[in-house]
C-alpha positions in Angstrom: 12.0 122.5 -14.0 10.6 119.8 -16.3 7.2 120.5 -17.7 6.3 116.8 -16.5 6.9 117.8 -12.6 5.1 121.2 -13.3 2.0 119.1 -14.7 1.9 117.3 -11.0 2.8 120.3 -9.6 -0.4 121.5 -10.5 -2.4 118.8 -9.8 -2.9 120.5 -6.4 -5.2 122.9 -7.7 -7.5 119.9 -9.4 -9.6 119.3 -6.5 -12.9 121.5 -6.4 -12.5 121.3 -2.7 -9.0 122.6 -2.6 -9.7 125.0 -5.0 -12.8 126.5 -3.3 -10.1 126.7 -0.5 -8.4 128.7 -2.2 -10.6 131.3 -3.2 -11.8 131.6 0.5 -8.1 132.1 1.5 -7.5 135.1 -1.4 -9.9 137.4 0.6 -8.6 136.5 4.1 -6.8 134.8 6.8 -9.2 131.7 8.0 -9.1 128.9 10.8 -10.1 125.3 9.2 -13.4 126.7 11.7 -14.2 129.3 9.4 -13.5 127.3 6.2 -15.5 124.0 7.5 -18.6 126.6 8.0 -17.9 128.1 4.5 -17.8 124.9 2.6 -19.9 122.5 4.2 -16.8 120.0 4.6 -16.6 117.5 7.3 -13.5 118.8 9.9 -10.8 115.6 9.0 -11.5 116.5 5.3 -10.7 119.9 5.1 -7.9 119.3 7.2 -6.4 117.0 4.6 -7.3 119.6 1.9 -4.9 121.8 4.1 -1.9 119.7 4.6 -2.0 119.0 1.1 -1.9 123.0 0.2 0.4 123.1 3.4 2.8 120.7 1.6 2.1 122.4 -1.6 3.6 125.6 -0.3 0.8 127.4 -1.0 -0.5 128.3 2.9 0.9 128.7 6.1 -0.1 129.0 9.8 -0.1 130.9 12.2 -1.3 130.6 15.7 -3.4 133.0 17.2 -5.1 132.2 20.6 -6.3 128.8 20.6 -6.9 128.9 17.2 -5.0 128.6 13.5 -5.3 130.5 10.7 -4.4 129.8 7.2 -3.0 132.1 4.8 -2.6 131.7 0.9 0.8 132.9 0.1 0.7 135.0 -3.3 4.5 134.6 -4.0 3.7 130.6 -4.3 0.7 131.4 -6.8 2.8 133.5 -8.9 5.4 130.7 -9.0 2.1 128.3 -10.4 0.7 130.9 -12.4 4.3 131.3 -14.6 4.0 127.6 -14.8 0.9 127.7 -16.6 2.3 131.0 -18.5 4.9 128.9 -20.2 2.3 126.2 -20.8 0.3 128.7 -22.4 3.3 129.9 -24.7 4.0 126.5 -25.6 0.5 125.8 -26.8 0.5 129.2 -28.9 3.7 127.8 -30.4 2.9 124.6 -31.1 -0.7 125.9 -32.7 1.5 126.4 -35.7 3.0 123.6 -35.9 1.5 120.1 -36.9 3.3 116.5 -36.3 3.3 114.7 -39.1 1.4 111.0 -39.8 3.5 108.2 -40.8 
């Protein structure tokens, strides 16, 4: 994977919205009810904070009753967090190494 598309890969996690989201949905299963209560957010906008972690691959649904919950899917944050993990190993790398002026 390029390092460029891993850059907007994680882009998803920029929001302080979305990532308040995703705190909520590491201690449990939420409908956009629960997380509109939680957060404060307006309905529509929280829904667009979801479709955007739904595209992301980071949630999914599932019905229950009327409503849907959400759930954060740990596999897709492990996939993010070796993204950054590499990041990190380039930066330690490239702390010992200095581009030259011309």
């Amino acid at each position: 994977m390029l390092i460029s598309t891993s850059i907007d890969q994680l882009s998803v996690f920029s929001d302080p919205l979305r990532a308040e989201i995703i705190g909520l949905l590491a201690t449990e299963q939420l409908c956009t009810c629960h997380i509109v209560e939680l957060t404060g957010a307006r309905q529509p906008t929280i829904s667009h904070h979801l479709k955007i972690l739904r595209d992301a691959g980071l949630v999914e649904t599932q019905a229950f009753g009327r409503n849907t919950y959400y759930r954060l899917l740990p596999e897709r944050l492990e996939e993010y967090s070796s993204l950054l993990a590499q990041l990190a190993n380039r930066a330690r790398s490239a702390s010992k190494v200095r581009h030259p002026c011309a």
